[in-house]
TORKOL-4160 file (C-alpha; in steps of 0.2 Angstrom, whole numbers, padded with zeros to 4 digits, m for minus):
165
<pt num="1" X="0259" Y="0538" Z="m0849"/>
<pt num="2" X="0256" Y="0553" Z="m0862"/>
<pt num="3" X="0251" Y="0547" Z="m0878"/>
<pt num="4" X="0253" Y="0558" Z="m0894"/>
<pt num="5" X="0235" Y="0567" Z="m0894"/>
<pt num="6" X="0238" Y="0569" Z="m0873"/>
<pt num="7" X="0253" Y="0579" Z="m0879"/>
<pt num="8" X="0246" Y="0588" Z="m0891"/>
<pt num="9" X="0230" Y="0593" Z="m0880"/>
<pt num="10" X="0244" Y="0599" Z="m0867"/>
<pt num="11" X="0253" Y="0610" Z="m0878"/>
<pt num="12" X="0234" Y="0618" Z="m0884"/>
<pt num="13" X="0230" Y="0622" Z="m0865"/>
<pt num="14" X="0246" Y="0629" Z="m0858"/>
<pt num="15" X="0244" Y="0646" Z="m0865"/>
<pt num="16" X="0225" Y="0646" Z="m0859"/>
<pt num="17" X="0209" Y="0643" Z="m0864"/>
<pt num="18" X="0198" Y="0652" Z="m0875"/>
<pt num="19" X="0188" Y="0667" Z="m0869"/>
<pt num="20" X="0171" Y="0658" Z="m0877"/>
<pt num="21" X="0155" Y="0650" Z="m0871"/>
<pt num="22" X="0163" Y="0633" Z="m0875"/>
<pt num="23" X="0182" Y="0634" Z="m0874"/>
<pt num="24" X="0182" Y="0614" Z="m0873"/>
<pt num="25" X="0175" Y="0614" Z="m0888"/>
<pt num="26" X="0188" Y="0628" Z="m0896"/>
<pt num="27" X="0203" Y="0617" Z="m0892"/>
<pt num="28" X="0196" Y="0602" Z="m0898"/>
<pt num="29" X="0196" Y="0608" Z="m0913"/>
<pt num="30" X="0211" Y="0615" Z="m0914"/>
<pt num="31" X="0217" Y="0597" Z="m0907"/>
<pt num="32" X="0204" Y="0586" Z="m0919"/>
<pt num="33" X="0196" Y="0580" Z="m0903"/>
<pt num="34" X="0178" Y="0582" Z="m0898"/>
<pt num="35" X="0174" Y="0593" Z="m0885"/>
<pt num="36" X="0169" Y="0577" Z="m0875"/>
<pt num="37" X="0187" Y="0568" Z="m0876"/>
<pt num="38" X="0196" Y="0584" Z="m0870"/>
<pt num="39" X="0187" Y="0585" Z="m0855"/>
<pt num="40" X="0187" Y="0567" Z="m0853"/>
<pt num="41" X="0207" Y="0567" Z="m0859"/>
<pt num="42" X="0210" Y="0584" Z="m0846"/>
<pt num="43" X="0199" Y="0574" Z="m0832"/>
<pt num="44" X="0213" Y="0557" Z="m0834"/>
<pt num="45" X="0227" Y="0570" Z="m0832"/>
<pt num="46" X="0223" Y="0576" Z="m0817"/>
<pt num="47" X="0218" Y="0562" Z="m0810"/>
<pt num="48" X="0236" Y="0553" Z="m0816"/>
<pt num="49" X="0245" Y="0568" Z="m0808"/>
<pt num="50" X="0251" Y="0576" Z="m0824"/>
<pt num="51" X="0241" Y="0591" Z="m0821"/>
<pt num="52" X="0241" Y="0599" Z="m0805"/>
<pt num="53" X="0224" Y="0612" Z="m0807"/>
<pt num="54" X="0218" Y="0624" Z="m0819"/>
<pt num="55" X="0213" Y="0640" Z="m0816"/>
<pt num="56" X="0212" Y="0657" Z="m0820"/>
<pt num="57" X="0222" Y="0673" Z="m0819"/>
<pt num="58" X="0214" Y="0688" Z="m0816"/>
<pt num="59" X="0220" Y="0704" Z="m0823"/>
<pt num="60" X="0216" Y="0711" Z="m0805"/>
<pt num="61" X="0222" Y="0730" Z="m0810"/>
<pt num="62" X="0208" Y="0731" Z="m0824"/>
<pt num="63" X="0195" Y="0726" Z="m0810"/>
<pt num="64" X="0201" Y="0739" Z="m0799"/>
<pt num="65" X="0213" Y="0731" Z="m0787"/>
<pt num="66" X="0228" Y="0746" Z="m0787"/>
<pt num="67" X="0237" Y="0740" Z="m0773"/>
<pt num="68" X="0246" Y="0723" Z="m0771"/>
<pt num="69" X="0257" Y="0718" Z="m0759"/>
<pt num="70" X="0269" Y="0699" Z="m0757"/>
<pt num="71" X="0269" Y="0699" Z="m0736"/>
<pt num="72" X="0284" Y="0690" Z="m0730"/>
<pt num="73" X="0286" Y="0683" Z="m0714"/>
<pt num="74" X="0301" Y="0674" Z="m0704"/>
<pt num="75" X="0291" Y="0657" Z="m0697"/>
<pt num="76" X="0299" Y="0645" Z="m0688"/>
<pt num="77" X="0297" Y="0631" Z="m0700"/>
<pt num="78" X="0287" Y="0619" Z="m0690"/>
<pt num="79" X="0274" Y="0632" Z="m0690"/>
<pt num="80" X="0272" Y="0637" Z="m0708"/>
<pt num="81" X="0259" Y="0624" Z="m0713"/>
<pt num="82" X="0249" Y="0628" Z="m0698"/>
<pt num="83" X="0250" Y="0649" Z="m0700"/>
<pt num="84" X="0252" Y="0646" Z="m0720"/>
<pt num="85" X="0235" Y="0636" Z="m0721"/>
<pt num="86" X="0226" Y="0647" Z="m0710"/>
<pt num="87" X="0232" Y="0661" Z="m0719"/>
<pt num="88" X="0226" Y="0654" Z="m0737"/>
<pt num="89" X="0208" Y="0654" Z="m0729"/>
<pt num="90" X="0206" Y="0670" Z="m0730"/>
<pt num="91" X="0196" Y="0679" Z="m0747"/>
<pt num="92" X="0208" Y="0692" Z="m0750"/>
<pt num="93" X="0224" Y="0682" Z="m0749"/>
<pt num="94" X="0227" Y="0675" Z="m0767"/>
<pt num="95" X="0244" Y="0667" Z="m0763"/>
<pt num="96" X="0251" Y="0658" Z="m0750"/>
<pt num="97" X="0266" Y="0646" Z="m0750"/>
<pt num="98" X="0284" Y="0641" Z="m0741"/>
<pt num="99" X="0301" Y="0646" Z="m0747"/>
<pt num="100" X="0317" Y="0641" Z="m0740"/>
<pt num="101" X="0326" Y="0654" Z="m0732"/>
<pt num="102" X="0340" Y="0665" Z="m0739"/>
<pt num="103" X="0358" Y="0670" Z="m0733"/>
<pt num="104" X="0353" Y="0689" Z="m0734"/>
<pt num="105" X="0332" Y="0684" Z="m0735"/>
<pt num="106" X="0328" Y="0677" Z="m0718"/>
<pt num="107" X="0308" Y="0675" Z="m0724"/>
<pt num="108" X="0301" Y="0657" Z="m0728"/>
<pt num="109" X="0281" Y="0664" Z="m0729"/>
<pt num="110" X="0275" Y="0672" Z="m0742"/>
<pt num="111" X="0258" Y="0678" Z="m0746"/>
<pt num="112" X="0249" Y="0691" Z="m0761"/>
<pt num="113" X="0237" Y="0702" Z="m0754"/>
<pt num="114" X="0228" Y="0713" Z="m0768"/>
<pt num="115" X="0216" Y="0729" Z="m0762"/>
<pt num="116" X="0210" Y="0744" Z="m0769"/>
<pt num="117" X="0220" Y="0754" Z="m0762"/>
<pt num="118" X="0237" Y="0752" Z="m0750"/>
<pt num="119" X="0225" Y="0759" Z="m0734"/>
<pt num="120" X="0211" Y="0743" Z="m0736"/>
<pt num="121" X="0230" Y="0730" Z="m0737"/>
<pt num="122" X="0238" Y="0735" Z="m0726"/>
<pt num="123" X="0219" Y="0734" Z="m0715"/>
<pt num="124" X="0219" Y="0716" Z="m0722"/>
<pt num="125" X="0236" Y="0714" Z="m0715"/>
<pt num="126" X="0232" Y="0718" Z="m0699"/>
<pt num="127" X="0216" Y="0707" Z="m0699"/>
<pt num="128" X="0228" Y="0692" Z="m0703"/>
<pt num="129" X="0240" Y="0698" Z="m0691"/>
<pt num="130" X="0227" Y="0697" Z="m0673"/>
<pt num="131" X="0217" Y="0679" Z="m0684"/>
<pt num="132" X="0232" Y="0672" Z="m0686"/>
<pt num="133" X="0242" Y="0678" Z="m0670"/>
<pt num="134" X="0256" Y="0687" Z="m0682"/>
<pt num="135" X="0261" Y="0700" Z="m0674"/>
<pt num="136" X="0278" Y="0694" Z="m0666"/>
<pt num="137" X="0285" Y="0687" Z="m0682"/>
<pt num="138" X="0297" Y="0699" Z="m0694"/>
<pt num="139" X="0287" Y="0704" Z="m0710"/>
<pt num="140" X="0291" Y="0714" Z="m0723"/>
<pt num="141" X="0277" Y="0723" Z="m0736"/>
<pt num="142" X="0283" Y="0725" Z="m0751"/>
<pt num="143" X="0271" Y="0733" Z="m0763"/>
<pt num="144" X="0268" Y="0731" Z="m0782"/>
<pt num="145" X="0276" Y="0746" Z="m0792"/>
<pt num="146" X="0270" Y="0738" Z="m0811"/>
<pt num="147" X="0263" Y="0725" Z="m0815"/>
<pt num="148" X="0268" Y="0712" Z="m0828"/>
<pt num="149" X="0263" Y="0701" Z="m0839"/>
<pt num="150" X="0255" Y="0685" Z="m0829"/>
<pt num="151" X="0253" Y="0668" Z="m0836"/>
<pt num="152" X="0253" Y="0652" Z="m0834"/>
<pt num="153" X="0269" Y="0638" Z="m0835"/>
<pt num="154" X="0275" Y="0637" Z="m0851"/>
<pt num="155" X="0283" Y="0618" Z="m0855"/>
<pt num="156" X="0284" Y="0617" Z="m0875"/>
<pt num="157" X="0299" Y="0630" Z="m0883"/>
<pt num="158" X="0292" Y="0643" Z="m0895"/>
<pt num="159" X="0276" Y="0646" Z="m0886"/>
<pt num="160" X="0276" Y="0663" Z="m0879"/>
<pt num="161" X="0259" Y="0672" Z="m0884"/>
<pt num="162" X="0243" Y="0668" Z="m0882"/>
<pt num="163" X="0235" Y="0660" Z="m0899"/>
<pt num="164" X="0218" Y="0664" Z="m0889"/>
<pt num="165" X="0220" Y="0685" Z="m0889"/>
């Protein structure tokens, strides 16, 4: 059960943490809590269930990555978990999930590859493809053509940008 300040903690961390030594600390004052008890607070949300991870976005373009391609393949469906986990293993695959299939979109696997360049994914495609024993399903590669803004989920209305920069 969310209390009051468990609310108000939530709606300080859904936009991000501070980019600081001590970004606990940061939203513990902005929620009049010690850096302490929002780390304690965050630890009892997760394990309640109420949050599922945290982690970070990487703004992959400024790093260098140019090319980023979704991979979609047409699994049979009592093979996804098994392909999908496998998949996941690898460093350069930053997403891999299951979504149903389409009328007109026959593809239920889906995975983010990022590169430098489109030469080095679609090598990494090809490594996935002889690991994982893909070559016999339909794919499509469909590569990034701009990038926009990432960010987290968003639960509370009015809160669109960053308070963090």
């Amino acid at each position: 059960m969310l209390d009051s300040r468990d609310q108000h903690l939530l709606e300080c961390i859904q936009l991000g943490l501070p980019v600081c030594s001590r970004p606990y600390a940061e939203i513990g004052k902005q929620c009049e809590m010690s850096e302490a008890e929002v780390i304690a607070r965050l630890r009892s949300l997760k394990q309640q269930g109420l949050i599922k991870r945290m982690g970070v976005i990487v703004k992959h373009q400024q790093l260098g990555y140019r090319a980023n391609a979704m991979v979609v393949w047409d699994i049979p469906d009592e093979r996804v978990a098994q392909l999908g986990g496998h998949i996941s293993r690898f460093p350069f695959v930053t997403l891999c999930y299951q979504r149903p299939r389409q009328a007109e979109w026959p593809y239920n696997l889906y995975c983010m590859i990022h590169g430098k360049d489109r030469a080095v994914v679609l090598l990494q495609l090809e490594q996935l493809n002889q690991a994982c024993g893909l070559a016999d399903f339909d794919r499509q590669v469909l590569f990034s053509r701009r990038c926009f803004k990432q960010r987290g989920a968003v639960y509370r209305r009015g809160a669109t940008d960053s308070p963090h920069g």
